[in-house]
C-alpha positions in Angstrom: 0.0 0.0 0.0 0.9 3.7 -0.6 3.9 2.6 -2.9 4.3 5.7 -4.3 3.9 8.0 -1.7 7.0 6.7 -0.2 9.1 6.1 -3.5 12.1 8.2 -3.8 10.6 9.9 -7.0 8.1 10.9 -4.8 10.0 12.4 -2.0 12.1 14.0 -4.2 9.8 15.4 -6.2 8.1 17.1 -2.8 11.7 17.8 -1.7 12.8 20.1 -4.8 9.7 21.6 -6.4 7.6 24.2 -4.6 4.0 24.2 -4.4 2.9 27.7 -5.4 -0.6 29.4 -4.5 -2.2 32.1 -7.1 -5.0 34.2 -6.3 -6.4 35.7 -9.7 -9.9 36.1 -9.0 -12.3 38.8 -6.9 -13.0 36.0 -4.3 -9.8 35.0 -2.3 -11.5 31.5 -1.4 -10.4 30.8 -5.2 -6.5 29.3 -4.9 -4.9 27.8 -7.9 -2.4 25.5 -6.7 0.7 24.9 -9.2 4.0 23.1 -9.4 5.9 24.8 -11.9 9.5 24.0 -12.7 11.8 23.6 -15.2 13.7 26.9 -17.2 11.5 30.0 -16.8 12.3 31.9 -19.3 9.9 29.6 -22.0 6.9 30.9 -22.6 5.0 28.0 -24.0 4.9 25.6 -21.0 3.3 22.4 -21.1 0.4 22.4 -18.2 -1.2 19.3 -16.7 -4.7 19.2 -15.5 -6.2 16.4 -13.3 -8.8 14.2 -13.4 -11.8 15.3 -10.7 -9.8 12.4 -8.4 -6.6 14.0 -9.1 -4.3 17.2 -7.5 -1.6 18.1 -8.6 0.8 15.8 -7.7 -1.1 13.3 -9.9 1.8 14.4 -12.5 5.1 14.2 -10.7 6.6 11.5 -12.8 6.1 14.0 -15.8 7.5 17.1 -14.1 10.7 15.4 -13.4 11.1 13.3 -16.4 10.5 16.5 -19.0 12.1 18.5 -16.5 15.1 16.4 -16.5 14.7 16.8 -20.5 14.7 20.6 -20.3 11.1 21.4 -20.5 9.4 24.0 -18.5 5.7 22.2 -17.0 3.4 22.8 -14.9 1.0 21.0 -12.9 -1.9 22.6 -11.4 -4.9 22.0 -9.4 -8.2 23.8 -9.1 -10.2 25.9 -7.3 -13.6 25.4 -6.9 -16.0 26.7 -10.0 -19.1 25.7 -9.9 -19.7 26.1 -14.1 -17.2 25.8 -17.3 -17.2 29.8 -18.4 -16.3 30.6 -14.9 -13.4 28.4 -15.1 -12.6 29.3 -18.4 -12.2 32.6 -17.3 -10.0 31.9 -14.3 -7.7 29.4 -15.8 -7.2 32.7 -18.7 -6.8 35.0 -15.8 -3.9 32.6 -14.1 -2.5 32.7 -17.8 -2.3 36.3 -17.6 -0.8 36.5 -14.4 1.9 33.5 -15.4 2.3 36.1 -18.5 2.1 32.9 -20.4 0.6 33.7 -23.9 -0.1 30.3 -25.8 0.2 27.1 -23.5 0.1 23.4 -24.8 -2.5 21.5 -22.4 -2.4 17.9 -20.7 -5.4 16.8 -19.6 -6.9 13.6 -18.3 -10.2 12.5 -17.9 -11.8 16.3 -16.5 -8.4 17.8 -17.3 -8.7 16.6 -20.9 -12.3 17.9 -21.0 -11.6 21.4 -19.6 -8.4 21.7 -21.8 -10.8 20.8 -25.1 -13.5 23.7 -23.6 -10.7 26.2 -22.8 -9.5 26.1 -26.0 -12.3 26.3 -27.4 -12.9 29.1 -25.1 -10.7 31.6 -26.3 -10.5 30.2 -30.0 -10.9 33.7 -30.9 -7.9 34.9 -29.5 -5.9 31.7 -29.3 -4.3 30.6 -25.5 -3.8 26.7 -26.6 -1.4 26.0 -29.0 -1.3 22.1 -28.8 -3.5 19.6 -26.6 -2.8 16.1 -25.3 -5.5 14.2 -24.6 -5.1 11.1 -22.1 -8.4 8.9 -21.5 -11.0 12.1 -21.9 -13.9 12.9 -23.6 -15.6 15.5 -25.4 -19.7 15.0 -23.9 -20.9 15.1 -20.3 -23.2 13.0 -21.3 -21.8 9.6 -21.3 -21.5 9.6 -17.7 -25.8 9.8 -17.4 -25.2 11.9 -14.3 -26.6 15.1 -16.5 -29.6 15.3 -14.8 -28.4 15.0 -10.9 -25.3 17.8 -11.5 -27.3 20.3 -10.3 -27.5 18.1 -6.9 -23.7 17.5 -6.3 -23.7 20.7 -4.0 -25.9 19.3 -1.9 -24.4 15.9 -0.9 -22.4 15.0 2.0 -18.5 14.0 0.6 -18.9 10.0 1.7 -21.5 10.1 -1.3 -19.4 12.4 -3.6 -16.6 9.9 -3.3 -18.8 6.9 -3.5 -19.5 8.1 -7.1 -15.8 8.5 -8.3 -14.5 5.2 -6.8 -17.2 3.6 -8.7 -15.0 4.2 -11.7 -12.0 3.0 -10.7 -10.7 -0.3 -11.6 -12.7 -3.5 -10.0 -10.8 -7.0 -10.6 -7.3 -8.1 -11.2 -4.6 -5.4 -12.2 -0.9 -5.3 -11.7 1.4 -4.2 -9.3 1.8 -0.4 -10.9 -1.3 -0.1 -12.0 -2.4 -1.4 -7.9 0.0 1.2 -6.4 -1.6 4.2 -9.0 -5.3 3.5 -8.0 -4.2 4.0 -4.0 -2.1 6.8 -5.3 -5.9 8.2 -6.4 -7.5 7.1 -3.7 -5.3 9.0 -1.3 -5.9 12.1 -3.6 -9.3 11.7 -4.0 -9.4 11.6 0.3 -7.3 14.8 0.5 -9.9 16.6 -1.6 -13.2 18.5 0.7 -16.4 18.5 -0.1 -17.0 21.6 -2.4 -13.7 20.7 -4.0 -15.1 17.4 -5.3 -19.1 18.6 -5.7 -17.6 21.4 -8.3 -15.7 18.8 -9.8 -18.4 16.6 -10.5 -20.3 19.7 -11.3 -17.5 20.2 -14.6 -17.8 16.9 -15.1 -21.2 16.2 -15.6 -23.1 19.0 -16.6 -25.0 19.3 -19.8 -21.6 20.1 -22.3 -19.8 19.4 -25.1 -17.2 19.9 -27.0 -17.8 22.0 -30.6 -14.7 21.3 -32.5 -15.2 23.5 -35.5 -13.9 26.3 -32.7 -10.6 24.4 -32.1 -10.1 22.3 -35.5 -6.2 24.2 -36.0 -4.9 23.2 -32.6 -2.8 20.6 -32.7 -3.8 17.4 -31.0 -2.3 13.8 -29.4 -5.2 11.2 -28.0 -3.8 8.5 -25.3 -5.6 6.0 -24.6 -5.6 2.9 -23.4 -7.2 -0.7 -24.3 -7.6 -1.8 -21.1 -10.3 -1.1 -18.4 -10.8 2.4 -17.7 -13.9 4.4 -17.1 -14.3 5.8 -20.5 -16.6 2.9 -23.0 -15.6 2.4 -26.5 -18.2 4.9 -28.0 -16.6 8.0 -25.7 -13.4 6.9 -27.4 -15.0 6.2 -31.2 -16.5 9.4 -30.4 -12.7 11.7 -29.6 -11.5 9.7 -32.6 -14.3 11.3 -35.0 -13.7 14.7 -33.3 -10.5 15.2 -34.0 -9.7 12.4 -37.4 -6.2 14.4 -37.9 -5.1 13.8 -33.8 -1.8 11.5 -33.2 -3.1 8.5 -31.5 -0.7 7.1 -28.9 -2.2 3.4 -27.4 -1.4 1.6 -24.6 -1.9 -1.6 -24.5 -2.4 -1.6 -20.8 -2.5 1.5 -18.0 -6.1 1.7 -16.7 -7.6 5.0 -15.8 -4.1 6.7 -14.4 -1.4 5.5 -17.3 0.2 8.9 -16.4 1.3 7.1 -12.9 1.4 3.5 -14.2 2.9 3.1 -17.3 4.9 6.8 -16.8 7.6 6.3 -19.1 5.9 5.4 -22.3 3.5 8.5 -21.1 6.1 10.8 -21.2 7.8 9.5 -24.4 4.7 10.3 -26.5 4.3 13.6 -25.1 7.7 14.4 -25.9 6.9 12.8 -29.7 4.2 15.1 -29.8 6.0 18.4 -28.0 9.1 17.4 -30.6 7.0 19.2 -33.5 7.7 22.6 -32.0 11.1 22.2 -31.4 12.9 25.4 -33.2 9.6 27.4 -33.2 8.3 29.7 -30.6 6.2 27.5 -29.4 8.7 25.7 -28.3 8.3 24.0 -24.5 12.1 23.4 -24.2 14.9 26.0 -25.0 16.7 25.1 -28.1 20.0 24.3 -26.3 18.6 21.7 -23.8 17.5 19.4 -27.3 20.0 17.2 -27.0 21.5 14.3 -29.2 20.3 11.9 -26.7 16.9 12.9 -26.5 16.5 12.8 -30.6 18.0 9.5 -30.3 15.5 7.8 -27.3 12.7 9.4 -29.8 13.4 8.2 -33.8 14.2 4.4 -31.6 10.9 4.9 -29.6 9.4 5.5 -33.5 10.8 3.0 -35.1 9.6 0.4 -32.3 6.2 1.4 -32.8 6.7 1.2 -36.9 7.8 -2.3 -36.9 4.8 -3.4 -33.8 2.4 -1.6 -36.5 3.8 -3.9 -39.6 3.7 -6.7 -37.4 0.0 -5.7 -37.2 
């Protein structure tokens, strides 16, 4: 149990990187809390956004393997809105106040879902440059909880976290992807009431995703084969959505392949960050793109070309 919390990732990762707090709205009860690390002087970070489960910690293998890599990310976690515009709004005021212009997005499951509605958000004056889209979808309504999201306010947090568990894994899994879902589960009990009523809010009210708004941002789907909470329509349905999107599979990973399989996670992020390398869009500085890095990549590639002709 609680195999993460005590690995030495972990600890270092809570050792080195400070967990900031941002105000940006008229209401001080709203905090943003971020990790952000890596070289400050890039503009175009890559930011991760949780699940309704998930704080920001959710992403610490990422931040230290792109970190490592010479990409500036951060992780954040919300505060609590109770409707998508107003977090629109607030995640573009945090932008501001970051004086981060264009941003490429991570987002899982909610995360994913906000990233696709933020972008599509401020299409007319463009914040997202690139998404990448990890076991999300692009309708509320596959989750049939449309007509009870007005009610999340009112329930106690035993109920609120009754309903989240209910989507975690049930049966066999492996060790990693064991040691992610108590990883979650932990989360999920640091989280209050209102933090995980608004979440649920996000999550289930009456929304979707109009891509026509966001059909030149540049986009990676993972996803993975495996159980997970999303059916094969939600996924059919991201595939139809977005027909020029990278598609990175996993074979395996459940709902939290960002904890359990981490390392092929951040390999096709930084496939799909590669493309802006040299541009100023860029999430790494041009000196940190090392031999090395180019290398791991075109093998990475290559393994996946011959897998796909095996196919």
């Amino acid at each position: 149990m609680e195999e993460i919390k005590v690995s030495p990732d972990y600890n270092w990762f809570r050792s080195t990187v400070p967990l900031k707090r941002v105000i940006v709205d008229d209401d001080d009860s709203k905090v943003w809390s971020l990790y952000d690390a890596g070289p400050k002087n890039i503009r175009c970070p890559i930011i991760f956004l949780p699940p309704v489960s998930g704080t920001a910690e959710v992403f610490f293998q990422q931040v230290l393997a792109l970190t490592g890599w010479g990409y500036r990310v951060i992780s954040l976690q919300y505060p609590i809105y109770w409707d998508l515009i107003e977090f629109c709004d607030g995640f573009r005021k945090l932008l501001d106040h970051l004086q981060l212009d264009k941003v490429h997005l991570f987002g899982a499951s909610l995360g994913g879902f906000l990233a696709q509605k933020f972008a599509e958000y401020t299409h007319k004056s463009p914040r997202v440059h690139s998404l990448v889209l990890c076991n999300s979808f692009s309708d509320t309504s596959i989750f049939n909880h449309t007509w009870t999201a007005n009610s999340f306010w009112l329930m106690p947090a035993f109920m609120l976290k009754k309903i989240v568990l209910g989507n975690f894994a049930k049966g066999p899994v492996d060790t990693k992807m064991a040691d992610a879902i108590d990883f979650m589960v932990d989360r999920l009990e640091s989280l209050n009431q209102s933090e995980l009523a608004s979440r649920l809010t996000l999550n289930c009210q009456n929304s979707y995703v109009e891509p026509h708004k966001i059909k030149d941002v540049t986009v990676t789907i993972i996803d993975v084969f495996d159980q997970s909470a999303l059916s094969v329509e939600a996924k059919e349905e991201m595939y139809k959505l977005y027909p020029n999107a990278r598609r990175a599979h996993l074979k395996t990973g459940g709902n939290f392949p960002y904890l359990s399989r981490s390392a092929e996670v951040n390999l096709y992020i930084q496939i799909h960050l590669r493309q802006f390398h040299g541009t100023r869009y860029a999430a790494i500085s041009s000196d940190m793109v090392s031999a090395e890095e180019l290398e791991v990549q075109e093998s990475h590639l290559s393994c996946n070309q011959d897998s796909e002709d095996e196919r």
